[in-house]
N, C-alpha and C positions, 0 to 999 in steps of 0.2 A: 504494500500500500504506500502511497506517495502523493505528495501535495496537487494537486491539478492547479488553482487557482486560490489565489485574498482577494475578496472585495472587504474593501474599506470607506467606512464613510462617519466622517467626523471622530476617526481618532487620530489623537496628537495632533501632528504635523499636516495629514489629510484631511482639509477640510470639506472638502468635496469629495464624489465617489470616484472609488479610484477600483481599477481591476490588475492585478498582477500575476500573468501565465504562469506557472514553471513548467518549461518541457520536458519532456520524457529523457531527452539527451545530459544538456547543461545550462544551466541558468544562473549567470551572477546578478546581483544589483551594485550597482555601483552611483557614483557622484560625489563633489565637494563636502568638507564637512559641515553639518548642519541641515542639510537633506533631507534626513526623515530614513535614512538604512537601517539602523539602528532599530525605528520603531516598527518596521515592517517583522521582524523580530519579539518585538514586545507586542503586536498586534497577536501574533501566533500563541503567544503564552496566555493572553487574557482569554481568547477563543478557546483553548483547552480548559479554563477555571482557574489559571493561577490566580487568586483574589490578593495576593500582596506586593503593593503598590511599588515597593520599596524594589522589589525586583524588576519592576517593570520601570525602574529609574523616574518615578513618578511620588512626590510627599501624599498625597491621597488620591484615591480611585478619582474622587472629580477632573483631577489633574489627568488623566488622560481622553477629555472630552473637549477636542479641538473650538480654542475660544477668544476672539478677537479683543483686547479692551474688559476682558472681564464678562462679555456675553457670551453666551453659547447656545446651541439648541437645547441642552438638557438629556441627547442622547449622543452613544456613539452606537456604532455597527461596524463588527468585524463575521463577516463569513470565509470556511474553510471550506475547499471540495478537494475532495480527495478518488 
């Protein structure tokens, strides 16, 4: 069993929905620091139930609901298909 695709939508970094393949072969993610690699990463840990913030490099669960100024929607969405 193996990752097929993330959708992501208002967590962290992604405030918008985002879809992310992984193919069958090889897939990196890459970019500058401050990008959001990291959280695609920490997206996969919340999606399984990790519920501790601290590991998700986040001071509490609200902190990883993508948020402008202090607003946010009040939800995030991580989907795994595998």
């Amino acid at each position: 069993m193996h990752i097929k695709e993330i959708e992501l939508n208002n967590f962290k970094s992604f405030g918008r929905k985002a879809k992310i393949p992984f193919f069958d072969d090889f897939t990196t993610i890459s970019g500058p620091n401050g990008s959001g690699k990291s959280n695609v990463i920490d997206s996969i840990l919340f999606c399984l139930g990790l519920s501790n913030s601290r590991s998700m490099r986040a001071d509490k669960l609200t902190d990883l609901i993508y948020s402008i100024d202090g607003k946010s929607t009040g939800t995030a969405e991580v989907t795994i298909r595998f």
